[in-house]
C-alpha atoms as a printed R data frame, in Angstrom:
    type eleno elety resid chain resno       x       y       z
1   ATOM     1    CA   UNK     A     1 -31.043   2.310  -9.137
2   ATOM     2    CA   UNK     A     2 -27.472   3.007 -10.429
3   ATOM     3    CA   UNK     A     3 -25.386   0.504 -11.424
4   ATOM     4    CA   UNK     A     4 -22.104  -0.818  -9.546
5   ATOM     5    CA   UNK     A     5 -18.912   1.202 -10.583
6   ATOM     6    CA   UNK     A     6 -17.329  -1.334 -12.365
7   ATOM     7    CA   UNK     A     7 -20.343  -2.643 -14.100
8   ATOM     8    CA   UNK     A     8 -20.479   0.870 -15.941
9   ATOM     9    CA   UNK     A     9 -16.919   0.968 -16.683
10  ATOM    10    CA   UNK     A    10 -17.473  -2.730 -18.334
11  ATOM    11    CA   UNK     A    11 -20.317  -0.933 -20.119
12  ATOM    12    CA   UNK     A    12 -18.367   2.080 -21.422
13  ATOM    13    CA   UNK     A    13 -15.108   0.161 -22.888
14  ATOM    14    CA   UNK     A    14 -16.411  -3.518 -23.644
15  ATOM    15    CA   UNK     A    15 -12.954  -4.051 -25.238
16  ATOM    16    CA   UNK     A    16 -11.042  -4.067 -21.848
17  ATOM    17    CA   UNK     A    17 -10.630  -7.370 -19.978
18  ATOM    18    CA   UNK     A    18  -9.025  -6.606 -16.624
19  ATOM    19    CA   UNK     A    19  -7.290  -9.877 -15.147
20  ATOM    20    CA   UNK     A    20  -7.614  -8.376 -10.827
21  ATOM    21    CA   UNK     A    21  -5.052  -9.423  -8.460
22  ATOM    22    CA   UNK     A    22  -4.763  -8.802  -5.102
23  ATOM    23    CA   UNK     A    23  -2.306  -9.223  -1.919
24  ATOM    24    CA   UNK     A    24  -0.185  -7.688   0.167
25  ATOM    25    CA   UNK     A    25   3.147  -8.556  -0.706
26  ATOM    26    CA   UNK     A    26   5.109  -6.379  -2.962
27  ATOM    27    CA   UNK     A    27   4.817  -7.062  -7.082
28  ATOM    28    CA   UNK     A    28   7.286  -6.393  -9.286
29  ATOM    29    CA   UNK     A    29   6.019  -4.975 -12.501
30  ATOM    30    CA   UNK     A    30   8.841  -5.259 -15.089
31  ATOM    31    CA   UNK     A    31   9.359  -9.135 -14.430
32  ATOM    32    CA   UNK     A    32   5.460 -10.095 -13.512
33  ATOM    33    CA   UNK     A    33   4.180  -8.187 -16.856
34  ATOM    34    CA   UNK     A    34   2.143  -6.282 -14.443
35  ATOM    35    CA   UNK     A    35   0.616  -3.082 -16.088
36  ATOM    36    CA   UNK     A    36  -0.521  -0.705 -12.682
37  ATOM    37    CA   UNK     A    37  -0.337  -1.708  -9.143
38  ATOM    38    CA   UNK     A    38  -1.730   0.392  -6.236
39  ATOM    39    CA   UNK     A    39   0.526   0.659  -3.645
40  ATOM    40    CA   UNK     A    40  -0.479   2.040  -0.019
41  ATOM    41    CA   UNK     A    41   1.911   3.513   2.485
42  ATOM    42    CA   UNK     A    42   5.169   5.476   1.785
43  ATOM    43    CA   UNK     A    43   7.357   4.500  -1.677
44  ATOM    44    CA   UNK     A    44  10.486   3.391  -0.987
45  ATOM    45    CA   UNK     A    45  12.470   4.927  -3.989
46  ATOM    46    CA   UNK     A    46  11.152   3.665  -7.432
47  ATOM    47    CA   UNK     A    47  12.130   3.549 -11.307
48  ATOM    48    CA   UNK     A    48   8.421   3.691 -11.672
49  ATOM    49    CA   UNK     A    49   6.074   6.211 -12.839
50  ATOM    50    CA   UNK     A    50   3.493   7.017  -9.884
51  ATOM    51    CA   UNK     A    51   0.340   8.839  -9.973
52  ATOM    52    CA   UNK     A    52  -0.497   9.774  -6.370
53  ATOM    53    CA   UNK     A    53  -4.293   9.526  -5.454
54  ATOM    54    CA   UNK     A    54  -4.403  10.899  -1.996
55  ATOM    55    CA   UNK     A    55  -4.534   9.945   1.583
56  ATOM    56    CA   UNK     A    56  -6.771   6.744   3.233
57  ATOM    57    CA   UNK     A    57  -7.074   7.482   7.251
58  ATOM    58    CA   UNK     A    58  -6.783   4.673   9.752
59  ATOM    59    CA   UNK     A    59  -8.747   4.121  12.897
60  ATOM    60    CA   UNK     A    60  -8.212   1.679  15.150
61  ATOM    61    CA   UNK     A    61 -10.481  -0.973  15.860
62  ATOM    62    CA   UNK     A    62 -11.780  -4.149  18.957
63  ATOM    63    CA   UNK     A    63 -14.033  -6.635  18.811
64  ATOM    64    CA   UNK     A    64 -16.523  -6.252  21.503
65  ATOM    65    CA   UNK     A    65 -15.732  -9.410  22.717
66  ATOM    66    CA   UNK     A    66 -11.974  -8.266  23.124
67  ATOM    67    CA   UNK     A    67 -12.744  -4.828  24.622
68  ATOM    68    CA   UNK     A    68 -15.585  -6.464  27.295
69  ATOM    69    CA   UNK     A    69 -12.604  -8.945  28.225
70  ATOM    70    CA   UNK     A    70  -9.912  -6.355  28.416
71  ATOM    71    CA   UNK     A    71 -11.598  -2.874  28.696
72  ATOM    72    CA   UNK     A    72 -11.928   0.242  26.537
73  ATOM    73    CA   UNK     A    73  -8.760   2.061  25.984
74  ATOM    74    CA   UNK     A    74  -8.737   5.623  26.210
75  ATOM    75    CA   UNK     A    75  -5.559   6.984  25.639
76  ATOM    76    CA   UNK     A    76  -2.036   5.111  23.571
77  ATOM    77    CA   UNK     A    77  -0.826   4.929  27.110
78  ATOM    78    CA   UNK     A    78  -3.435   2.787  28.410
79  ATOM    79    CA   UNK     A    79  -2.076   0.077  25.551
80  ATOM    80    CA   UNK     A    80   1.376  -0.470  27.737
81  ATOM    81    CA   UNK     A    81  -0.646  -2.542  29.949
82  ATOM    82    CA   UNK     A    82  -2.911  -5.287  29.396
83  ATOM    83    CA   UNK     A    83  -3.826  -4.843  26.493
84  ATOM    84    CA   UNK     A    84  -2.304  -7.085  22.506
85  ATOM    85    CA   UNK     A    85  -2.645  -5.836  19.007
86  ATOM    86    CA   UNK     A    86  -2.623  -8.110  16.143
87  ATOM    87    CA   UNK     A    87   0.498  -7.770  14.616
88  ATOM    88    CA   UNK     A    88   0.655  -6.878  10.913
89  ATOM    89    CA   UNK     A    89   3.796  -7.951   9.155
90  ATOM    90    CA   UNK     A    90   5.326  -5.274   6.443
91  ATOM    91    CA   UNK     A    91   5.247  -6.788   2.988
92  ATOM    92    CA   UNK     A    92   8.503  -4.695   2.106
93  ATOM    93    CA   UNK     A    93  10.719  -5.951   5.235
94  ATOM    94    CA   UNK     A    94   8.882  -8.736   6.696
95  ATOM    95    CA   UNK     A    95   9.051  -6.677  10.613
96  ATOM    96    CA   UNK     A    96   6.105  -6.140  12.444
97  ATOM    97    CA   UNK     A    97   4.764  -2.843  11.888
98  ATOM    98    CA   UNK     A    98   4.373  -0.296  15.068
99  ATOM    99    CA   UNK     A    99   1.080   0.955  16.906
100 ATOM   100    CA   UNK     A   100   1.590   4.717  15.829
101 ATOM   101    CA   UNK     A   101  -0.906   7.718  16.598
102 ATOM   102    CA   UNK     A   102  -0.467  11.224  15.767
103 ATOM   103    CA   UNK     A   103  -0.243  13.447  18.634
104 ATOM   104    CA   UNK     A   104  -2.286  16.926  19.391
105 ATOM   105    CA   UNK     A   105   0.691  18.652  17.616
106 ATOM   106    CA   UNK     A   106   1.050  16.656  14.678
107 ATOM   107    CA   UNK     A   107   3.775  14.748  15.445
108 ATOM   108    CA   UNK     A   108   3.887  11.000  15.290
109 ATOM   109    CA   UNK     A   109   4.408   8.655  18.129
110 ATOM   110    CA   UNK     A   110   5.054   4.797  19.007
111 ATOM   111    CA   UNK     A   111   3.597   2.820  21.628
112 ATOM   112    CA   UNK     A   112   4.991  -0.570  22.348
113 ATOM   113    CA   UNK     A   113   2.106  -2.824  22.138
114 ATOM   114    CA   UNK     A   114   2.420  -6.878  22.527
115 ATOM   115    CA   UNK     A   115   0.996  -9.388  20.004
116 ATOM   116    CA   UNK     A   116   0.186 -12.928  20.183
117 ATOM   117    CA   UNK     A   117  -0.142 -13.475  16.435
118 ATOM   118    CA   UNK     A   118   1.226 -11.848  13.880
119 ATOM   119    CA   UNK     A   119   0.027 -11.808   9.727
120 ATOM   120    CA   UNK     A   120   0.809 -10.780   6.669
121 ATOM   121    CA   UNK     A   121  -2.453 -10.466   4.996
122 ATOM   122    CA   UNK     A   122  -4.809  -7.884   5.208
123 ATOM   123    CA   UNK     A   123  -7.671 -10.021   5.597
124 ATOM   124    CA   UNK     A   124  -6.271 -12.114   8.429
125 ATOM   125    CA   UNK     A   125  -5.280  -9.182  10.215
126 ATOM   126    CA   UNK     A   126  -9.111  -8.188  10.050
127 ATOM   127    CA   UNK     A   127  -9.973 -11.918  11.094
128 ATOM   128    CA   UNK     A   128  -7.754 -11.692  14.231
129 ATOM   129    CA   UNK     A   129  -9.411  -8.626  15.279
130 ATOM   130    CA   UNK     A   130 -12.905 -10.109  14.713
131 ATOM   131    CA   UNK     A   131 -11.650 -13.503  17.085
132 ATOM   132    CA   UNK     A   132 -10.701 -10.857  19.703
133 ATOM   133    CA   UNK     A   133  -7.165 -11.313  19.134
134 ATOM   134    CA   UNK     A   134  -6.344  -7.670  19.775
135 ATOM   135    CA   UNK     A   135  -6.234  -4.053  18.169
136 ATOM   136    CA   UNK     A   136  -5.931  -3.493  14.666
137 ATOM   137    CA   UNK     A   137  -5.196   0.288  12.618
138 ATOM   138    CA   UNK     A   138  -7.098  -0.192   9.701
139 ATOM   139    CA   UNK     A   139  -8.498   1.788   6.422
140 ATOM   140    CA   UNK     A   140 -11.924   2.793   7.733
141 ATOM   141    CA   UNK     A   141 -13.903   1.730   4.662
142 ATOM   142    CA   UNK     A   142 -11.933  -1.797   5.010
143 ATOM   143    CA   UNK     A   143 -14.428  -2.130   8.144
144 ATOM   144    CA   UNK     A   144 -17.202   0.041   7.517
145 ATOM   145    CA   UNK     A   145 -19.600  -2.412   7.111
146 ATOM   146    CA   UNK     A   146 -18.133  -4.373  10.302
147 ATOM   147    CA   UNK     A   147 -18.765  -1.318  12.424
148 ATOM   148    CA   UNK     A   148 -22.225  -0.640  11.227
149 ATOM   149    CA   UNK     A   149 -22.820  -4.361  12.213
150 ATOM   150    CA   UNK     A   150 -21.378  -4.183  15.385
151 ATOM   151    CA   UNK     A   151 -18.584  -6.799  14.891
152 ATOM   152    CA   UNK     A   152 -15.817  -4.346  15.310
153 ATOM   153    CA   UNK     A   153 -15.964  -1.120  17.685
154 ATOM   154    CA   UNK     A   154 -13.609   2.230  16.836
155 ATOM   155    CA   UNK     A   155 -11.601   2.580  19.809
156 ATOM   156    CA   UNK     A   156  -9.278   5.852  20.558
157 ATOM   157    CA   UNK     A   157 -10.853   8.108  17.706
158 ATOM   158    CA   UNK     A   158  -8.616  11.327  19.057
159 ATOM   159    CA   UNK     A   159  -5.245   9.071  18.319
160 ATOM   160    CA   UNK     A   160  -5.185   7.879  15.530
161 ATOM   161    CA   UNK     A   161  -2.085   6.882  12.870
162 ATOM   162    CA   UNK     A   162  -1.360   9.200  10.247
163 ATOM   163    CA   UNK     A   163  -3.163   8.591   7.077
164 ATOM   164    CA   UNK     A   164  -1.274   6.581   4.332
165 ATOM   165    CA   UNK     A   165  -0.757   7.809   0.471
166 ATOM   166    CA   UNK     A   166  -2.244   6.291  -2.045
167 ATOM   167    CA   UNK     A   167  -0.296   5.616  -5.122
168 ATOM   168    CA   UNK     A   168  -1.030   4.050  -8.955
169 ATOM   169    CA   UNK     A   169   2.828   2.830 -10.240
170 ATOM   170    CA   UNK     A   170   3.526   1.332 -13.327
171 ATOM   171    CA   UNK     A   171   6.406   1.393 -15.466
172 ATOM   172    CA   UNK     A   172   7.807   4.324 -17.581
173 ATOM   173    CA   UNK     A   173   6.585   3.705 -21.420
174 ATOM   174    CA   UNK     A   174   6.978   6.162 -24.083
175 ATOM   175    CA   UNK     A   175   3.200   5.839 -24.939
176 ATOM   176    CA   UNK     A   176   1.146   4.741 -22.305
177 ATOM   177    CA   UNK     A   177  -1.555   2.249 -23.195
178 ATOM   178    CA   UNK     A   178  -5.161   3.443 -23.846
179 ATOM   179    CA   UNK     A   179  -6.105   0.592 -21.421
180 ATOM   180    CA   UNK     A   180  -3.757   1.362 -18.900
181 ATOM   181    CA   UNK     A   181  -5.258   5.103 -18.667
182 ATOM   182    CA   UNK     A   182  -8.765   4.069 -18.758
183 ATOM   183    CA   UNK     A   183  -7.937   1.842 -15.946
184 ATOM   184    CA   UNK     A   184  -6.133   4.550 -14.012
185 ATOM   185    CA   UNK     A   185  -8.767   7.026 -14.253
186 ATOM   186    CA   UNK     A   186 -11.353   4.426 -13.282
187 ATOM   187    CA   UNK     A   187  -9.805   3.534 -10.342
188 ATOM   188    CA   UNK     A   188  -9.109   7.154  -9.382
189 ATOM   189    CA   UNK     A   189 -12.835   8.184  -9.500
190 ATOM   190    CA   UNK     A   190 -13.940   4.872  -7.465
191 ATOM   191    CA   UNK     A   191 -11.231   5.749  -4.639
192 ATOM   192    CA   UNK     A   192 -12.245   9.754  -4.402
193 ATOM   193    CA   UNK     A   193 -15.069   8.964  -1.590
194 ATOM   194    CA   UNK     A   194 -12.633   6.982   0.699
195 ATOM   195    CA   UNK     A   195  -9.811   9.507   0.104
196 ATOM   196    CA   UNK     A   196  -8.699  12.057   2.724
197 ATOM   197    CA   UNK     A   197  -6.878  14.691   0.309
């Protein structure tokens, strides 16, 4: 059988050591020493240089234990009443990010939606939703394997959010690193089956 992704890119440059971080709150490259971060969701301007990748889509997910308790929602209306999201708190700002969904025409809505915790973490936010804590929007290969075991259900397929960019920044050099780019292209071909466009 093949081997992993990044065990072949180990294999075909055995002279790069990649030191992996990962988190949700916002780096800054220049002062960390950071060579590439991958930044999801809209830029907010940047002296950066960014390689776009594409789109991720979102779905929206329940637990089965939280849908049996408060009942399938159908519709972005049905969330006004009776029913909690877990709250995801924007690394950039620190606010608690909206339930969106596109509409039939394209354009993007709001729905108020309560919360009884709030995060900041990716992971959490996926923990909440497991505990029955509420409804999450989440990357759908972030929970693949949690739907295909049944631990999380895909509620409201027909509305969801609008799919978020996908970015590579890092900062402007006059010669960009061999390591950086064999990094960059790396990461671009291991992203290209959960991108959108």
């Amino acid at each position: 059988h093949a081997a992993p992704e990044h065990q072949v890119a180990c294999e075909q440059h055995p002279g790069l050591r990649l030191i992996l971080g990962s988190g949700d709150r916002t780096v800054d490259l220049v002062r960390e020493g950071v060579d590439c971060v991958v930044r999801v969701g809209a830029l907010q301007d940047t002296t950066l240089a960014v390689r776009p990748l594409g789109t991720i889509g979102l779905i929206n997910c329940a637990s089965p234990a939280y849908l049996q308790t408060q009942g399938m929602p159908e519709q972005p209306g049905d969330l006004r009443c009776g029913h909690w999201m877990v709250g995801y708190a924007s690394p950039a700002t620190g606010r608690e990010m909206p339930w969106d969904y596109l509409a039939d025409d394209g354009t993007e809505h709001s729905v108020p939606v309560p919360s009884q915790v709030v995060t900041n973490n990716a992971e959490n936010y996926i923990a909440c939703c497991r505990a029955g804590l509420g409804l999450i929007q989440i990357p759908g290969f972030d929970v693949q394997h949690l739907l295909a075991a049944g631990d999380l259900m895909e509620v409201m397929p027909a509305h969801r959010a609008a799919p978020l960019p996908v970015s590579l920044l890092y900062p402007h050099r006059r010669q960009r690193s061999r390591r950086l780019a064999v990094f960059m292209d790396w990461f671009e071909e291991l992203m290209k089956p959960h991108l959108e466009a």
